[in-house]
NUMAR-140220 format. One record per residue (C-alpha): residue number from 1; x, z, y. Coordinates in pm, whole numbers. Layout:
# residues N
+-----+--------+--------+--------+
! seq !      X !      Z !      Y !
+-----+--------+--------+--------+
! NUM !      X !      Z !      Y !
...
+-----+--------+--------+--------+
# end
This chain:
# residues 415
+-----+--------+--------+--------+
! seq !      X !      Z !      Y !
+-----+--------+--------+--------+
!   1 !      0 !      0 !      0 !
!   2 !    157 !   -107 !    324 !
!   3 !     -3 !    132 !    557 !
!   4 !   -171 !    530 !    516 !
!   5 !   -292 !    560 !    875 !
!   6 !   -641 !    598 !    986 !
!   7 !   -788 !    292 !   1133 !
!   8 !  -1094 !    483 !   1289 !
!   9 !  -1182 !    366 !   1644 !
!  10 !  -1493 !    601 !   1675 !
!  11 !  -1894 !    704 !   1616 !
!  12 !  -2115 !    442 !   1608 !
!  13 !  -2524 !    554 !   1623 !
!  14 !  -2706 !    424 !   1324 !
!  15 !  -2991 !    419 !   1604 !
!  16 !  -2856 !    115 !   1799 !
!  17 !  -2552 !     20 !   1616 !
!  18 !  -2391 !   -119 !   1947 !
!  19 !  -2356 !    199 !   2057 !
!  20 !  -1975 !    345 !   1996 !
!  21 !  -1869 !    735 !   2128 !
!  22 !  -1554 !    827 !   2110 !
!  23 !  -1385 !    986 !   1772 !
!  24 !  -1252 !   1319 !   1922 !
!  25 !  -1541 !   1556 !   1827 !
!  26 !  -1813 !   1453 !   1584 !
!  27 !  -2138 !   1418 !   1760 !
!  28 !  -2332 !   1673 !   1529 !
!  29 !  -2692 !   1665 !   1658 !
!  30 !  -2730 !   1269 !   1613 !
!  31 !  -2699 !    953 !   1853 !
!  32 !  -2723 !   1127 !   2235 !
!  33 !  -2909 !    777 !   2369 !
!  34 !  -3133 !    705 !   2066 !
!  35 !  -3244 !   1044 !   1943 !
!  36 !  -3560 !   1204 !   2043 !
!  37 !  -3726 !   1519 !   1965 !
!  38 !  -3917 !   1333 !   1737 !
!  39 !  -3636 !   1164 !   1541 !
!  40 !  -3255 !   1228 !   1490 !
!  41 !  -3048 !    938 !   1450 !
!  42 !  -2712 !    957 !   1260 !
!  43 !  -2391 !    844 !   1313 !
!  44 !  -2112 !    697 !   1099 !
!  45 !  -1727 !    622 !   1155 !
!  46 !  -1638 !    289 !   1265 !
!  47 !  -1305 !    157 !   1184 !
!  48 !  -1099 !   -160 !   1291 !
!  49 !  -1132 !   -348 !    964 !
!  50 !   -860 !   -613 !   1035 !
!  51 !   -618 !   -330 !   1042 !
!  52 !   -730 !   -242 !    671 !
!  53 !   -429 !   -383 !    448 !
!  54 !   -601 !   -545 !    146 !
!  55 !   -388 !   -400 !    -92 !
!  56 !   -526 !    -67 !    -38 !
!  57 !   -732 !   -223 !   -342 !
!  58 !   -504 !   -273 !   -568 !
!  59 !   -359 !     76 !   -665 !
!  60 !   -528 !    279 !   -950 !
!  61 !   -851 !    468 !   -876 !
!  62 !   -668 !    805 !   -887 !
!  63 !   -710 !   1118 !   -802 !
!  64 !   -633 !   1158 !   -396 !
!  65 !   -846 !   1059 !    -81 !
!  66 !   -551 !    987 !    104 !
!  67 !   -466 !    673 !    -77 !
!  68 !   -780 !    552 !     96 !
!  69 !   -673 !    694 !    457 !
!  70 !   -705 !    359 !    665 !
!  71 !  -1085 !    342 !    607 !
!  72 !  -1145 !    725 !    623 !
!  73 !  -1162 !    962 !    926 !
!  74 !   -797 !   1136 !   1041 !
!  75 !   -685 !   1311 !    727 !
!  76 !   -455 !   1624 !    648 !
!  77 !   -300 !   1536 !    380 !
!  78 !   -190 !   1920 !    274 !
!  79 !   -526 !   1948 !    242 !
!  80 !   -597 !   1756 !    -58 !
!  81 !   -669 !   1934 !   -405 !
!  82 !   -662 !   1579 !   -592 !
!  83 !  -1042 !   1512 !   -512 !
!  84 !  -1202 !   1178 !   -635 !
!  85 !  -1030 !    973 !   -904 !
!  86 !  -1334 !   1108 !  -1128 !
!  87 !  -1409 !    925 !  -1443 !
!  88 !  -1663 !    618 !  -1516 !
!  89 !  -1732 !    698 !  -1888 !
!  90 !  -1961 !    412 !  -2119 !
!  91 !  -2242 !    552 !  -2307 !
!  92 !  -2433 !    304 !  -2595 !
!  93 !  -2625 !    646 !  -2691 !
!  94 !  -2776 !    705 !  -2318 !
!  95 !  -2793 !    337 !  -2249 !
!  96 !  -3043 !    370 !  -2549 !
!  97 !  -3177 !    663 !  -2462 !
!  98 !  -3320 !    511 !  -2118 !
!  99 !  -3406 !    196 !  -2273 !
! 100 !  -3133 !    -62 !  -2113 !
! 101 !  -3029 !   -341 !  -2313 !
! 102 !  -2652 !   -232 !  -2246 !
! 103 !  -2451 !     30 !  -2230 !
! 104 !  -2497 !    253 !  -1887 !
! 105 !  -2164 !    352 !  -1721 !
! 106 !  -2114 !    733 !  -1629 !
! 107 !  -1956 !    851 !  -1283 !
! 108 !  -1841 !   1243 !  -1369 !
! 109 !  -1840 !   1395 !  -1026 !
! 110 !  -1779 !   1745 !  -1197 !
! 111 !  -1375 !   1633 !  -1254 !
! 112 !  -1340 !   1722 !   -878 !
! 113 !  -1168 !   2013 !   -799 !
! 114 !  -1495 !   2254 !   -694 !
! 115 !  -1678 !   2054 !  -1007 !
! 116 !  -1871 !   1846 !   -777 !
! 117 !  -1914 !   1538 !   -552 !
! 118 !  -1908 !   1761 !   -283 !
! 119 !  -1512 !   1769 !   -228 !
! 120 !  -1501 !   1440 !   -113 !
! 121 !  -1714 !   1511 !    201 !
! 122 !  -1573 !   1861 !    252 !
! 123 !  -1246 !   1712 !    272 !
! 124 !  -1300 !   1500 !    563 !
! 125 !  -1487 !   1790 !    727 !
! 126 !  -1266 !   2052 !    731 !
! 127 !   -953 !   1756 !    773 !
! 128 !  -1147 !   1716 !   1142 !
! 129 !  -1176 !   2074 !   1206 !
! 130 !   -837 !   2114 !   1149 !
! 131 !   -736 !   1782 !   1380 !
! 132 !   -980 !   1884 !   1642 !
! 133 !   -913 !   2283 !   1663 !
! 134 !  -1213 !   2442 !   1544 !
! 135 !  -1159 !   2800 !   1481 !
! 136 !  -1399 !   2810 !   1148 !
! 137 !  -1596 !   2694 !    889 !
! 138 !  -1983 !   2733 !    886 !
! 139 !  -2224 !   2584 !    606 !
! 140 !  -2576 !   2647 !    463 !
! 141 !  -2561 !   2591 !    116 !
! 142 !  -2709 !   2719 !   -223 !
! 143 !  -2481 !   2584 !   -426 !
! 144 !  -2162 !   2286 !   -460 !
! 145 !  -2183 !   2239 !    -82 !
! 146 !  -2115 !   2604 !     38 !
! 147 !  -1834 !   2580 !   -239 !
! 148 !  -1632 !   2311 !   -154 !
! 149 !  -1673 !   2390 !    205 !
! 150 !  -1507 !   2771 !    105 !
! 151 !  -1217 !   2615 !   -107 !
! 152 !  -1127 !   2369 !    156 !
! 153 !  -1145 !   2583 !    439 !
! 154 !   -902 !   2861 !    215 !
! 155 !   -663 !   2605 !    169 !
! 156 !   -676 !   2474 !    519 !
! 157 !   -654 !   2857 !    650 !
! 158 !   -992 !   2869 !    866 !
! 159 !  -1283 !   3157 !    790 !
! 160 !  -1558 !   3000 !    649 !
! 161 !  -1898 !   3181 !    674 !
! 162 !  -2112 !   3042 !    376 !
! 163 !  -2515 !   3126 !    500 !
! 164 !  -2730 !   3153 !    124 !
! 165 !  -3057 !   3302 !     -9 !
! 166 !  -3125 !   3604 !   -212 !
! 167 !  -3157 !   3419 !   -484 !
! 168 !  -2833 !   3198 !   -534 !
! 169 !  -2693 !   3200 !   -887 !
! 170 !  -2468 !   3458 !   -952 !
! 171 !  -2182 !   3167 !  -1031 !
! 172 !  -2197 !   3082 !   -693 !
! 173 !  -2182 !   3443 !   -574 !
! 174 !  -1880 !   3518 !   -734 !
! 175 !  -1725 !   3187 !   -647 !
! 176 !  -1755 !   3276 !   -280 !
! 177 !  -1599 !   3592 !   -342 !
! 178 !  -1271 !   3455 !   -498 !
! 179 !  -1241 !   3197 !   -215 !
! 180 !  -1262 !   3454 !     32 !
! 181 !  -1551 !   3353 !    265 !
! 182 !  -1813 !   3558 !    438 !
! 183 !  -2113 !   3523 !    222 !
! 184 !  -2443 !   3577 !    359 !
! 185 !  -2739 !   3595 !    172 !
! 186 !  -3057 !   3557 !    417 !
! 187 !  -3472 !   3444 !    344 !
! 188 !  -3448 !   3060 !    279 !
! 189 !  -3608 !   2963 !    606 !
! 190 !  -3375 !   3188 !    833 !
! 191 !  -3074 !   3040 !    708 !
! 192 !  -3031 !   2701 !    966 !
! 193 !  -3121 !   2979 !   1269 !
! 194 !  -2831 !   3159 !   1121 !
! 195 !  -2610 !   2906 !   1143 !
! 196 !  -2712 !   2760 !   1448 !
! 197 !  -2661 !   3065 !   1599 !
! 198 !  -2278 !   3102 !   1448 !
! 199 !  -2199 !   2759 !   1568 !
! 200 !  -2324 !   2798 !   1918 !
! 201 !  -2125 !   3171 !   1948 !
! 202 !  -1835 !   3101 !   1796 !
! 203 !  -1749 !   2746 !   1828 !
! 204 !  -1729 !   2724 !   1414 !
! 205 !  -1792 !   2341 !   1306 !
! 206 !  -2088 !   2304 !   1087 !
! 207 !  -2038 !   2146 !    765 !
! 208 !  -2424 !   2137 !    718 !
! 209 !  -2702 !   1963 !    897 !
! 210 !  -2813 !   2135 !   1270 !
! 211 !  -3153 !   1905 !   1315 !
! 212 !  -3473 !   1880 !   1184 !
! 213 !  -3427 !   1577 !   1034 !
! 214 !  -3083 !   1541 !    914 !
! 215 !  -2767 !   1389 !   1056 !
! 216 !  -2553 !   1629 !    943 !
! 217 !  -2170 !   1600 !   1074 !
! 218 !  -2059 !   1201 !   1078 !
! 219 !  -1720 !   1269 !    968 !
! 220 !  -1826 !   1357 !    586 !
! 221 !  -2027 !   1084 !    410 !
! 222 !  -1782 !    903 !    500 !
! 223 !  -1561 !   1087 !    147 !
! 224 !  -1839 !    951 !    -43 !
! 225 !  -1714 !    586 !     -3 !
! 226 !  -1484 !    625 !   -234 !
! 227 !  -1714 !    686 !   -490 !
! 228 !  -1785 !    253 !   -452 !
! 229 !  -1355 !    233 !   -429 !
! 230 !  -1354 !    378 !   -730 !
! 231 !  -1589 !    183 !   -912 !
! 232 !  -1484 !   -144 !   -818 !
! 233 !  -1129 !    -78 !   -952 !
! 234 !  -1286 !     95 !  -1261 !
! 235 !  -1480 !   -226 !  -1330 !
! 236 !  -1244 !   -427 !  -1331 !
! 237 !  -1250 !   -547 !   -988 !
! 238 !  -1661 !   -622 !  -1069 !
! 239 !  -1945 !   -465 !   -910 !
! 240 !  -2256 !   -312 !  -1091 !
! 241 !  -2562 !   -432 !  -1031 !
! 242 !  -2737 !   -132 !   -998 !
! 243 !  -2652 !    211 !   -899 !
! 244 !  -2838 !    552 !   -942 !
! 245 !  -2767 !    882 !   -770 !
! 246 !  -2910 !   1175 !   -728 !
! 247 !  -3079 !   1203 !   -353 !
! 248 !  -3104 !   1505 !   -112 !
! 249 !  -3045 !   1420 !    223 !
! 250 !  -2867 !   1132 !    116 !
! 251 !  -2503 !   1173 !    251 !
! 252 !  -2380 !   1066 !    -98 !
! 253 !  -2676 !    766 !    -91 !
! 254 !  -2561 !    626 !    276 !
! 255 !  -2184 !    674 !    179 !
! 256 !  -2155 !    512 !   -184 !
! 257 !  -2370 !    167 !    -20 !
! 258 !  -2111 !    189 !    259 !
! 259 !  -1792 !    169 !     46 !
! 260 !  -1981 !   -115 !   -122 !
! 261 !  -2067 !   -277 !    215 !
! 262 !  -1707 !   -249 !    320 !
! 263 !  -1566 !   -459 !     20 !
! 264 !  -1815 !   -699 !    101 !
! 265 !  -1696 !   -718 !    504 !
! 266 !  -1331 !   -720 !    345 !
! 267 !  -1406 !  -1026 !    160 !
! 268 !  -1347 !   -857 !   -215 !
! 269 !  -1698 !   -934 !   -329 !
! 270 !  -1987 !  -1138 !   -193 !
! 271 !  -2286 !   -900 !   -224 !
! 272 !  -2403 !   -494 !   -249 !
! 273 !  -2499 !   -365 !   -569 !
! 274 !  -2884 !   -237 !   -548 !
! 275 !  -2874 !    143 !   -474 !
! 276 !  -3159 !    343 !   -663 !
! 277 !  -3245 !    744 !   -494 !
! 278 !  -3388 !   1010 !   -743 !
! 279 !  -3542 !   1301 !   -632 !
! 280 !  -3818 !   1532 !   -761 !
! 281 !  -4157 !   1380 !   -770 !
! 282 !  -4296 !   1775 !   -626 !
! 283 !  -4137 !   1693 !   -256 !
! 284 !  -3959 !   1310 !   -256 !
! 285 !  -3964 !   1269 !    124 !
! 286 !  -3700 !    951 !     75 !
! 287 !  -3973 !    818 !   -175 !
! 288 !  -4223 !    913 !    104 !
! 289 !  -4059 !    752 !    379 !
! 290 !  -3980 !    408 !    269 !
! 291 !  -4372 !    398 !    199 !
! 292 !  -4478 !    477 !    510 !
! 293 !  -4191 !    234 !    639 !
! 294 !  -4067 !    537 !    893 !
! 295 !  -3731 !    611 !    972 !
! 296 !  -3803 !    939 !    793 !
! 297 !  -4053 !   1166 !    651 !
! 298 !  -4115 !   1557 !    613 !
! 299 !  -4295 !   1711 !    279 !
! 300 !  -4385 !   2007 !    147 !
! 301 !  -4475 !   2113 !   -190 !
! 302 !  -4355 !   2272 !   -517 !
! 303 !  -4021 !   2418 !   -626 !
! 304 !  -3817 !   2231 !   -903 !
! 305 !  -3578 !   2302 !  -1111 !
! 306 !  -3324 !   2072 !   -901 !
! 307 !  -3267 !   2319 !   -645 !
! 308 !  -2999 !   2129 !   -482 !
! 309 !  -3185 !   1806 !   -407 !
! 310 !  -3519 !   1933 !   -385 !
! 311 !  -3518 !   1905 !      2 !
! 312 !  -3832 !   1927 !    233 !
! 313 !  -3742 !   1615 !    520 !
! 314 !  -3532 !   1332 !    445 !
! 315 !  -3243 !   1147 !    682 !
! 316 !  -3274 !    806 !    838 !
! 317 !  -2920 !    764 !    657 !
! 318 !  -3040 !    761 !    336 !
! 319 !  -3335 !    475 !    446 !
! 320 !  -3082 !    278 !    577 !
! 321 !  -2831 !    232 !    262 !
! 322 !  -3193 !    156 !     32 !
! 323 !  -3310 !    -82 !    269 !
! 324 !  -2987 !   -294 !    325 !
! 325 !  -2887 !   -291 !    -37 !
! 326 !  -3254 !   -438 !   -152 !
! 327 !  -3274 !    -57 !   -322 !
! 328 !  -3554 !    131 !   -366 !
! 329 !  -3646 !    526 !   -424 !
! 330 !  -3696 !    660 !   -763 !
! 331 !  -3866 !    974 !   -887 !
! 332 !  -3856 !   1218 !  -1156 !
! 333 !  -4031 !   1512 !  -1318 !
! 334 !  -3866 !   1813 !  -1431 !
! 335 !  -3920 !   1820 !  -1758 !
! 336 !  -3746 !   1506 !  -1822 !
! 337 !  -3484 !   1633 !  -1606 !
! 338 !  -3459 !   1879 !  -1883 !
! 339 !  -3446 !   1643 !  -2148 !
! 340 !  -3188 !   1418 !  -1960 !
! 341 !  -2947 !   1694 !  -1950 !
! 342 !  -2978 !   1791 !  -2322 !
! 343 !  -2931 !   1405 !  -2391 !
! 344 !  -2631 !   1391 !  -2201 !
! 345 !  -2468 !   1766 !  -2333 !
! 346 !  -2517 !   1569 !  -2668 !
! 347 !  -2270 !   1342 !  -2559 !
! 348 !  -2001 !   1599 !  -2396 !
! 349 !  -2122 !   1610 !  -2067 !
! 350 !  -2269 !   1938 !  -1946 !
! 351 !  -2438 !   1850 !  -1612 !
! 352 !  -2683 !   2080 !  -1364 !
! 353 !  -3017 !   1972 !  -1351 !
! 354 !  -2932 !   1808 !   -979 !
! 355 !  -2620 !   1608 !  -1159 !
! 356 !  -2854 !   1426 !  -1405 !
! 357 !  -3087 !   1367 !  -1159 !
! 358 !  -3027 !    981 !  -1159 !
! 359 !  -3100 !    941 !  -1543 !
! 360 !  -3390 !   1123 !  -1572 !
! 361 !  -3524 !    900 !  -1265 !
! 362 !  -3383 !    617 !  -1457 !
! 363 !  -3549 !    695 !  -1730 !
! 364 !  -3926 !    695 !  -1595 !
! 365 !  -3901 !    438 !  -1391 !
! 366 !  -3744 !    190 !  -1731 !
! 367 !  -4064 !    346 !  -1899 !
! 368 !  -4261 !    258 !  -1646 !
! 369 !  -4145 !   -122 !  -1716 !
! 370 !  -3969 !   -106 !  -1422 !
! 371 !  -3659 !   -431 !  -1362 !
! 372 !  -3355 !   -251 !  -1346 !
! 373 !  -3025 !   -511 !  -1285 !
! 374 !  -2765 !   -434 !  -1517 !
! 375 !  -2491 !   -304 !  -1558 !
! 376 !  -2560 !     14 !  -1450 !
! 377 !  -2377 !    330 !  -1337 !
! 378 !  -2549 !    662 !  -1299 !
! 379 !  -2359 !    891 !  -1068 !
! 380 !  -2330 !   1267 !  -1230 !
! 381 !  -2285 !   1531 !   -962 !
! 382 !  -2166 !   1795 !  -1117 !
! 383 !  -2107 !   2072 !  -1367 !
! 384 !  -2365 !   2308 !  -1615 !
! 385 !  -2184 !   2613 !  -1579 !
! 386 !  -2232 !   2687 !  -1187 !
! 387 !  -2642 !   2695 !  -1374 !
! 388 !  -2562 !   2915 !  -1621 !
! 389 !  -2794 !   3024 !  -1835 !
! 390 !  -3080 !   2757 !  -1629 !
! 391 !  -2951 !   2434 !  -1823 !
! 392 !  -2901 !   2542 !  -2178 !
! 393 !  -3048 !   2849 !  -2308 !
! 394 !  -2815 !   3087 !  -2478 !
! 395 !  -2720 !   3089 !  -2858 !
! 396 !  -2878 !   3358 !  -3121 !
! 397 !  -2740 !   3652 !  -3149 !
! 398 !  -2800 !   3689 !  -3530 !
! 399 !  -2547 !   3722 !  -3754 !
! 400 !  -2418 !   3474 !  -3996 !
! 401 !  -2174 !   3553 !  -4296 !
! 402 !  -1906 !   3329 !  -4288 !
! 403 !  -1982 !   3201 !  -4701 !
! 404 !  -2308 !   3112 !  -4539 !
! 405 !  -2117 !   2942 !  -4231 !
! 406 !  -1922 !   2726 !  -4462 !
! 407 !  -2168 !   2603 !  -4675 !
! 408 !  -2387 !   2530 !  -4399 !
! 409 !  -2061 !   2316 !  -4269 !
! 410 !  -2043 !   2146 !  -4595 !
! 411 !  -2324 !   2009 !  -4636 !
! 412 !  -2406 !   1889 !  -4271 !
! 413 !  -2077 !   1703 !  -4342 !
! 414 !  -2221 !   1610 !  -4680 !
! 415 !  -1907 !   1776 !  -4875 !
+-----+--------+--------+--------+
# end
């Protein structure tokens, strides 16, 4: 690769795309001339693409962001844990399973250092707190978010106050208190007040969203690109034709069609693989938005048992990378999502019920007779055990002789 530097040039509004701000601070409540009290409109980092050397593409998908630094935000490199690099693992048995006629391709997010997606965008957060002086950390989370946020922030030496509810898992509990952060545990609606609040009196930069409906900070989606670097290279220099990922507020969505739309602008590939969102049919705002044809929608309704996607308002973001990509939002039920992350354990991969999102949507919609381009990768987000004992009940306590044991062994292997 002939050059590592940043080719950033600033924040352009996803409002009015003409619009450019400068890079220095991220603009965190959304586009100052488009956005209304009505509607928050996001913003995304603009880079000068003819600066981009093309062989940036021809080194190994490995672990790293920095090997991608010319078409991500200002990075520290001392602040990398080797996110990214993740594996894209083929599956005949799920392909089956969901009813494709080939094989369906596997992106483990749960390799990355925190066991999640997560690390790519908290990487290129706290990397701008860092380059623009922020004294701190601050980040609503439940879950992968809050704990990504906490490792990089430790490793980058800023406090990092992680704002929760009462009832987070204990994994994650215990995670924050090995990475050192302040961990507060608050009701579920006082917790963006809270951080509002911290941000405003102490100048900490938010790694979560500050408006009602979400733009989040501009700097991190843009770590999710790589997830579309990565599969390129993995494919052999091919795209898929379809890819599935689990949907929230849909940083990950907007960032993965991105990456894909940048190969396209750097002449690697002539088209955008189709992006497919899955969320819980109980709230779906995404799904509700692009059927109203808004720029974004606000639900309410049921819990489900995908905490961390299960969100209430979706982002104009995540309408704009299904609409350009000819994608279209998918929905799921929970017990499925159950079912989809048994399917996939039997295959090695232990998943929370948010990582397996994307099949289980997969899976209703193929039922549903639904066209679905091949090949296909499903995006996992990341690991069982921060759900433990949710996912997979645990085993029986009864005991078992060991003669019994064996025999048992023997004939299962038909000894």
């Amino acid at each position: 690769m002939t050059a590592t530097a940043s080719t950033a040039i600033g924040q352009r509004s996803l409002g009015d795309p003409s619009l450019l701000f400068p890079l220095a601070r991220p603009l965190l409540t959304g586009c100052p001339a488009t956005s209304t009290e009505e509607m928050q409109y996001p913003l995304e980092i603009d880079y000068d693409y003819a600066k981009v050397p093309r062989d940036i593409f021809a080194q190994p998908p490995l672990p790293g962001l920095a090997r991608w630094a010319p078409l991500l935000p200002p990075l520290v490199p001392e602040l990398s844990m080797g996110e990214g690099g993740t594996a894209l693992i083929e599956s005949e048995a799920i392909g089956r399973w969901l009813g494709l006629d080939l094989p369906v391709w596997l992106k483990d997010e749960s390799r990355n250092p925190t066991w999640s997606h997560k690390d790519r965008l908290n990487y290129c957060i706290v990397s701008t707190a860092v380059k623009t002086g922020a004294p701190g950390i601050a980040v609503a989370s439940t879950g992968n978010h809050g704990a990504a946020a906490a490792a990089y922030a430790r490793r980058a030496g800023l406090p990092c106050v992680v704002i929760s509810t009462r009832d987070a898992q204990p994994a994650f509990v215990h995670l924050q208190a090995a990475l050192g952060s302040t961990f507060l545990q608050v009701e579920g609606s006082a917790r963006w007040p809270t951080l509002r609040r911290i941000i405003e009196e102490t100048g900490f930069m938010p790694a979560s969203n500050l408006t009602r409906f979400h733009t989040g900070n501009p700097f991190g989606p843009e770590g999710y690109k790589t997830i579309a670097y990565e599969i390129f290279a993995q494919l052999g220099r091919e795209l898929p034709g379809t890819v599935v990922l689990p949907t929230g507020y849909g940083e990950m969505l907007f960032g993965v069609h991105k990456g894909f739309r940048e190969l396209k602008r750097l002449g690697l590939t002539h088209r955008v693989p189709r992006l497919l969102s899955a969320e819980p049919i109980v709230r779906a705002p995404l799904a509700r938005a692009m059927a109203q044809n808004v720029a974004a929608a606000e639900v309410s309704g049921p819990a489900s048992i995908a905490a961390g996607i299960a969100c209430t308002v979706s982002s104009y973001r995540a309408a704009v990378a299904l609409r350009e990509s000819g994608g279209r939002p998918l929905t799921f039920h929970d017990d499925v999502l159950r079912e989809a992350a048994t399917r996939l354990a039997h295959e090695g991969l232990w998943q929370e019920f948010s990582g397996v999102a994307g099949l289980a949507a997969l899976h209703e919609a193929v039922r549903r007779g639904e066209a679905i381009e091949e090949p296909v990768v499903v995006v996992l987000t990341s690991t069982g055990l921060k759900e433990m004992p949710a996912v997979v009940p645990p085993p029986p306590a009864e005991p078992v002789s060991l003669d019994d044991l064996i025999a048992a062994l023997k004939r299962g292997a038909g000894a």
